[in-house]
VOBA-1610 file (N, C-alpha, C; in pm, whole numbers, padded with zeros to 5 digits, always signed):
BEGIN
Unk-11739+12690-04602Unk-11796+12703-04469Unk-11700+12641-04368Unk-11650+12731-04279Unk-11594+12664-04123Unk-11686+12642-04017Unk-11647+12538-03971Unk-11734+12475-03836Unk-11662+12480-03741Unk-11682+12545-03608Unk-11631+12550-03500Unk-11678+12529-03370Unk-11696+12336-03352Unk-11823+12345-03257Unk-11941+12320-03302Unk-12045+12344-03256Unk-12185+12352-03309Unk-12175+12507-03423Unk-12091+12567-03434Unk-12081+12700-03517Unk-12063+12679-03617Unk-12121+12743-03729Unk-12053+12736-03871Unk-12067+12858-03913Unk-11973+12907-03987Unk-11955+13037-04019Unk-11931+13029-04187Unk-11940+13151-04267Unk-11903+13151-04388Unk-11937+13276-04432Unk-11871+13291-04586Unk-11936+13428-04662Unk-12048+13441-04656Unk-12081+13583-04684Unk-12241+13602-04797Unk-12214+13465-04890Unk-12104+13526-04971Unk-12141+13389-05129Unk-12179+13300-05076Unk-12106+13201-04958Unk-12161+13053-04976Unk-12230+13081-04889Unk-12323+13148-04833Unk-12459+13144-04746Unk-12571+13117-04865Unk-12521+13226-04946Unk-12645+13238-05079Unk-12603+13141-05170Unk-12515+13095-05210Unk-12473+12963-05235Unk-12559+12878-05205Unk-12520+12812-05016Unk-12622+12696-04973Unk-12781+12747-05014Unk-12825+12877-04936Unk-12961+12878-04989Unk-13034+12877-05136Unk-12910+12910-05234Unk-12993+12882-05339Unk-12997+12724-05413Unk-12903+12626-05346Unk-12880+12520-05379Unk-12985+12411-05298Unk-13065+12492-05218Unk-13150+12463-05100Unk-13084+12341-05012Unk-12994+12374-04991Unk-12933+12356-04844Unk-12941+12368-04742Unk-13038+12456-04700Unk-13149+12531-04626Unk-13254+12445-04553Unk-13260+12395-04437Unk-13437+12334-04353Unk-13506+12381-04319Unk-13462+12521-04319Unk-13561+12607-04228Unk-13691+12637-04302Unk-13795+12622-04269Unk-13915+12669-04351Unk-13966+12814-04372Unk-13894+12858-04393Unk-13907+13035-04409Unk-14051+13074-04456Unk-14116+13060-04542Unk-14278+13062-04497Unk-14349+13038-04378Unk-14339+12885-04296Unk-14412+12897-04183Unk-14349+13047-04098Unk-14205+13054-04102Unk-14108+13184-04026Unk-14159+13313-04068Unk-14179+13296-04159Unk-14231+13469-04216Unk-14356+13515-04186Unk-14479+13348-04188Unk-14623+13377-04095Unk-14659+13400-03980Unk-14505+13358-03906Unk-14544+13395-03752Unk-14577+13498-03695Unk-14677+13532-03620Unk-14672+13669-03567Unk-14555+13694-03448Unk-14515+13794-03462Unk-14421+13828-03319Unk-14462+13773-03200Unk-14580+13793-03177Unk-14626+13722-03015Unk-14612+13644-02986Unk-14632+13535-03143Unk-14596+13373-03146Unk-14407+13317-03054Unk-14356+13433-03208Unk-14206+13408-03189Unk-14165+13451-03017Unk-14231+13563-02954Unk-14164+13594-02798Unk-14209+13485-02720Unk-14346+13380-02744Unk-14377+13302-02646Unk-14281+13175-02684Unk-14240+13142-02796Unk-14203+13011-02803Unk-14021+13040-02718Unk-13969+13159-02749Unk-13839+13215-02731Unk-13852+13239-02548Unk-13918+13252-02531Unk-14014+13236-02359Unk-14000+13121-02265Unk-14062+12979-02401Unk-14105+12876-02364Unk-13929+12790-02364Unk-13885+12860-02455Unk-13722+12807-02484Unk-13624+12822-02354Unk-13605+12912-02336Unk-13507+13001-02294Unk-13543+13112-02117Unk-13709+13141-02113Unk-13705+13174-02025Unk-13741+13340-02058Unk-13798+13378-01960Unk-13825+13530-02044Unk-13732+13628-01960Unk-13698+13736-02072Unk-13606+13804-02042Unk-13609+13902-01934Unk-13565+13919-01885Unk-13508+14000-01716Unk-13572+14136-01783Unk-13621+14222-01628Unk-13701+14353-01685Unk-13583+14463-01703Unk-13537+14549-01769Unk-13452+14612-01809Unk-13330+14585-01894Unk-13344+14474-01982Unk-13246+14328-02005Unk-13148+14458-02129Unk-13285+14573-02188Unk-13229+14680-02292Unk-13078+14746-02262Unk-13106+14757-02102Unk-13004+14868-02092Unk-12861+14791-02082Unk-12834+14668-02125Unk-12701+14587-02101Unk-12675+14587-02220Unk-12748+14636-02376Unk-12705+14634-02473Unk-12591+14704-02533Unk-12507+14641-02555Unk-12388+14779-02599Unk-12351+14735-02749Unk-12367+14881-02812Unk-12352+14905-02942Unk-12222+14916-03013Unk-12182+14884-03160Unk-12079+14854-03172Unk-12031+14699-03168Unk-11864+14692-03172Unk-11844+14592-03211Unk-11746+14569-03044Unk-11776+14440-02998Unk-11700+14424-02876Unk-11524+14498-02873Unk-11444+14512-02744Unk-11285+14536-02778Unk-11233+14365-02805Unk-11092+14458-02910Unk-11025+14287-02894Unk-10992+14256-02749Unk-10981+14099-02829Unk-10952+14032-02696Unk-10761+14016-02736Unk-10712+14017-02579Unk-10567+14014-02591Unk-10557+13865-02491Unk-10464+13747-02548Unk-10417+13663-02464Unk-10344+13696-02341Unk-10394+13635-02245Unk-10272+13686-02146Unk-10271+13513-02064Unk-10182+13553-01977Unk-10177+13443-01875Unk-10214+13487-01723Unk-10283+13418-01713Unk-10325+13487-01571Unk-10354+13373-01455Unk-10317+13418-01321Unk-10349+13301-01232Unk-10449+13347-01132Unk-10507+13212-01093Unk-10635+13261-01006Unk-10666+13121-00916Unk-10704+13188-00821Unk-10755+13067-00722Unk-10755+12939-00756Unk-10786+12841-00732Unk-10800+12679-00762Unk-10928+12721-00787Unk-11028+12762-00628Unk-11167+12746-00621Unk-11264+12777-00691Unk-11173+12933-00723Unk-11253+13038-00829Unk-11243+12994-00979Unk-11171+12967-01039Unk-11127+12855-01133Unk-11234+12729-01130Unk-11252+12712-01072Unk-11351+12546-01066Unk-11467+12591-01087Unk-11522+12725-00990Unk-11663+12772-01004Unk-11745+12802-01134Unk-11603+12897-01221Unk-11627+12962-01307Unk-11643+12827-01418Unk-11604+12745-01408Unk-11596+12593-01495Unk-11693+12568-01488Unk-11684+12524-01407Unk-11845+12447-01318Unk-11954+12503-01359Unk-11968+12640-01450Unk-12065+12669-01477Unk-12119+12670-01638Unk-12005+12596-01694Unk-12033+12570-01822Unk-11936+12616-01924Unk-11935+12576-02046Unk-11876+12617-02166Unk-11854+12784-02135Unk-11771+12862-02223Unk-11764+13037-02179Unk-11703+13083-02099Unk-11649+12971-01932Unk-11628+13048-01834Unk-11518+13157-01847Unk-11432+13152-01934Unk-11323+13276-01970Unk-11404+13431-01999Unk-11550+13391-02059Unk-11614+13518-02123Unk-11653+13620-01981Unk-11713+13434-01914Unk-11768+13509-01765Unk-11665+13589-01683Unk-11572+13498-01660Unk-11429+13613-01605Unk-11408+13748-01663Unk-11426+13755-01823Unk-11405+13872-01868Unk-11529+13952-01819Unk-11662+13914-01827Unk-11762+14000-01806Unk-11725+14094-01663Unk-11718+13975-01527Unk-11723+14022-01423Unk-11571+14117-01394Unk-11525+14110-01447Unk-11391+14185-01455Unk-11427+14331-01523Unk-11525+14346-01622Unk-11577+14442-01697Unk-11640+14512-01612Unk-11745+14438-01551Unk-11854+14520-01469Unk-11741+14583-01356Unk-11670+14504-01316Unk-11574+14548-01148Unk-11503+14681-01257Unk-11479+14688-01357Unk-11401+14801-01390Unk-11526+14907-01415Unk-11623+14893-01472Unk-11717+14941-01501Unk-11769+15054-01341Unk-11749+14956-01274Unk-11836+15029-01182Unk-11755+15085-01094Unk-11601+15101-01110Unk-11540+15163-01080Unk-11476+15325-01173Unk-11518+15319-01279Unk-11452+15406-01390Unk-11618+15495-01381Unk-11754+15436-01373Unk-11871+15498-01404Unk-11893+15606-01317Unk-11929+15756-01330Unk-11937+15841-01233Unk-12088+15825-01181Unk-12091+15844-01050Unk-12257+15773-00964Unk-12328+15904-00999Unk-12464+15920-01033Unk-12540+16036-01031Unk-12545+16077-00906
//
């Protein structure tokens, strides 16, 4: 298993590995009794409920690679995008996506 962060990643084998060695906290019975309604209110109560149309931002498939580059940008814009937490490179990529997006998309 690699840890990267709060992340840990690994095979199938050592997933089924840890779980059969019960390595495992999760109580997968109480998890398996929950009803769905349960799981959307607590995921609600977590996180906030999800934006109305939240479906249509889903994109299928596997993301493009990512390519290193070097790139320069404002001081300010740079600070903002910080300032808003862990990711801000993803956020740059997003809003860079959408600005291409909504330039490449033909308008009905």
């Amino acid at each position: 298993m690699r840890r990267n962060g709060n992340i840990v990643s690994g095979t199938v084998a050592e997933i089924q590995e840890m779980l059969a060695s019960g390595g495992n906290l999760t109580d997968w019975t109480r998890v398996d009794a929950m009803p769905q309604s349960e799981v959307e209110r607590l995921a609600d109560e977590e996180d906030g409920p999800l934006p109305e149309g939240w479906e249509a931002t889903v994109i299928d498939g596997l993301p493009p690679l990512k390519k290193p580059v070097h790139i320069r940008l404002d001081a300010d814009i740079l600070a903002w995008f910080r300032a808003q937490g862990p990711r801000y490179q993803t956020r740059i990529n997003a809003v860079l996506r959408a600005y291409v997006q909504s330039r490449t998309t033909p308008t009905p």
